[in-house]
C-alpha positions as CSV (number, residue, x, y, z in Angstrom):
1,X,65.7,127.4,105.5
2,X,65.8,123.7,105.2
3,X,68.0,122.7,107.6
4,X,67.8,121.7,111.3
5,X,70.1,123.4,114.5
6,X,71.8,121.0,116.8
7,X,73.1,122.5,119.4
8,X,72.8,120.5,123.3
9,X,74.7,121.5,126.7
10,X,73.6,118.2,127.6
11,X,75.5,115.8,124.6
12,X,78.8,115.2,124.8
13,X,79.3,115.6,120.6
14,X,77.6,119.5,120.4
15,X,78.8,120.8,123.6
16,X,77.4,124.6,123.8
17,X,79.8,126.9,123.6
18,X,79.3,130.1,125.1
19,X,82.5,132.2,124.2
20,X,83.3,135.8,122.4
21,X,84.9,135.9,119.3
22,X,85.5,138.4,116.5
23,X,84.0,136.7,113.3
24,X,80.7,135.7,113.4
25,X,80.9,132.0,113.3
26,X,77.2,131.1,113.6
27,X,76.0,133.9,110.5
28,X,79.1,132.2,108.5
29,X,77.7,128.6,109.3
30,X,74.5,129.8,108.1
31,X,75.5,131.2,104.7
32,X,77.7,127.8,104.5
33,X,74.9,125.5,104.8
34,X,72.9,128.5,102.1
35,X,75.7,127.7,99.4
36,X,73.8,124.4,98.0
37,X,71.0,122.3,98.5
38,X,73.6,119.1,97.9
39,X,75.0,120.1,101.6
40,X,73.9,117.6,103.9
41,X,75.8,119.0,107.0
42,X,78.2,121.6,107.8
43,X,79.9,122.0,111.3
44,X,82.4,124.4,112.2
45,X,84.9,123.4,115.0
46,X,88.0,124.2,117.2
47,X,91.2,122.5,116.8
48,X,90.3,120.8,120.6
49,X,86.6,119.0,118.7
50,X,84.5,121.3,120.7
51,X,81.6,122.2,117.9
52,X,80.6,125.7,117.6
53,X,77.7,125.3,115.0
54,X,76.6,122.4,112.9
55,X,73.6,121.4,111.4
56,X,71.9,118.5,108.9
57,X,69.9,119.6,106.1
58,X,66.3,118.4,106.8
59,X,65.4,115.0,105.4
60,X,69.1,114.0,105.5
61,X,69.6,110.6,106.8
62,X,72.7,110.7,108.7
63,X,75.3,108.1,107.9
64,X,77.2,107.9,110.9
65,X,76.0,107.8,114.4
66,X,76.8,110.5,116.9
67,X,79.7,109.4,118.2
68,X,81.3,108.3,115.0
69,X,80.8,111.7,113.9
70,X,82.5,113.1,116.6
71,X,85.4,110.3,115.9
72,X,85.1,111.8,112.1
73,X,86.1,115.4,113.1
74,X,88.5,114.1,116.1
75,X,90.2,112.5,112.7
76,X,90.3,115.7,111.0
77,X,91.6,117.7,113.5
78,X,94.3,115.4,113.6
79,X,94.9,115.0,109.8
80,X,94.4,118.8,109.8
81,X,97.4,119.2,112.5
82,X,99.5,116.8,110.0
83,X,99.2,118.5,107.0
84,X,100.3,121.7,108.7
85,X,103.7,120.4,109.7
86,X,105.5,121.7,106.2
87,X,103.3,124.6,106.2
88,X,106.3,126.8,106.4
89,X,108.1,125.4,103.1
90,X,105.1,124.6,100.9
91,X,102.4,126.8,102.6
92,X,99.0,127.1,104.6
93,X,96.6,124.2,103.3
94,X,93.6,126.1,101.8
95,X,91.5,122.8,101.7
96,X,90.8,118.9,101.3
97,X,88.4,117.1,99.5
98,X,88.0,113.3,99.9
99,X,85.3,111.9,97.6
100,X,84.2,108.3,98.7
101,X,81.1,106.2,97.5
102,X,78.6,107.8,99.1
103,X,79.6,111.5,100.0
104,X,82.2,113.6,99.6
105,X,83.8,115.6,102.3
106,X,85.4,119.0,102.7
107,X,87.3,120.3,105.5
108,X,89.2,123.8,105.4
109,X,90.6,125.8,108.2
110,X,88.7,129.1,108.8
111,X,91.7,130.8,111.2
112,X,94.8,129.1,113.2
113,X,91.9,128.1,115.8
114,X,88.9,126.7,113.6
115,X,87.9,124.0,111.1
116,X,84.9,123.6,108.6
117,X,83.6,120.2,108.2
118,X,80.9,120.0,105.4
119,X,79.3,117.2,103.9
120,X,77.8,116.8,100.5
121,X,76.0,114.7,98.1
122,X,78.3,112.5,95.9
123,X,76.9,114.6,92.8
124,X,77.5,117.4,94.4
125,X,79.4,120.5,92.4
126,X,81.9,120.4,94.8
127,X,84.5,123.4,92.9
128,X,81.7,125.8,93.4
129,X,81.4,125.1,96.8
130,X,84.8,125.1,97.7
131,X,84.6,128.7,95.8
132,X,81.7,129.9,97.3
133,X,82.8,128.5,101.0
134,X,86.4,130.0,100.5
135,X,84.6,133.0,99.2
136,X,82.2,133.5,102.4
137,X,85.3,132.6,104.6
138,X,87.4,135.7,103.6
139,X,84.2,137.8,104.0
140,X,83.5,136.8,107.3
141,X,87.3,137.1,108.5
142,X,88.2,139.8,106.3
143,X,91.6,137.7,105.3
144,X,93.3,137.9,101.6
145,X,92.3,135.1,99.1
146,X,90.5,132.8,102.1
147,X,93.8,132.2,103.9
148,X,93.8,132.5,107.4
């Protein structure tokens, strides 16, 4: 495929992660980032900022610098927690999409435990991935219309 692995016991923003868990996160991060060649990067996350699996697609200039990523997904666990305080009188968020200048951004929770952050180009048919993200996201955790 054409996209890179960045994974590091050594930096602070892709701690490795060594734990057991039912769903396959990393086969689910790699059909993620298989979606659409306008992905630029797809991490998934716990609610705590400690990254699973994320990766840039090759020849993808990053935009923000390590640790401003790691601010970005600190941010959306928090906006994440937010949005999740009227859950129980207008139900679970499914997803958000910002759209600025130069990207847009999607986040979605894949359980109660775990974010997906992905990136895309600005032109980027973003409804089909959403679809096809939500799509692989009930596969992988065998839950009712993508819900976790």
């Amino acid at each position: 495929m054409d996209f890179s692995w960045h994974f590091s016991n050594e930096n602070k923003l892709y701690p490795f992660v060594e734990l057991s868990y039912d769903v396959d996160y990393e086969s689910l991060h790699k059909n993620i980032m298989r979606i659409d060649s306008k992905i630029r990067f797809a991490t998934i996350f716990d609610v705590n900022g400690i990254v699973l699996y994320s990766a840039h697609r090759d020849g993808v200039t990053n935009m923000l610098s390590p640790e401003e990523n790691q601010k970005s997904l600190d941010q959306a666990v928090i906006a994440w927690k937010n949005r999740n305080e009227f859950a129980n009188k207008i139900g679970k968020g499914m997803y958000v999409l910002a759209v600025y200048e130069k990207i847009k951004r999607i986040t979605m929770p894949l359980d109660d435990e775990h974010l997906l952050y992905i990136t895309t180009e600005v032109n980027a048919n973003h409804d089909k991935i959403i679809e096809k993200a939500l799509k692989l996201k009930q596969d992988a955790l065998h839950a009712p219309d993508g819900m976790p």
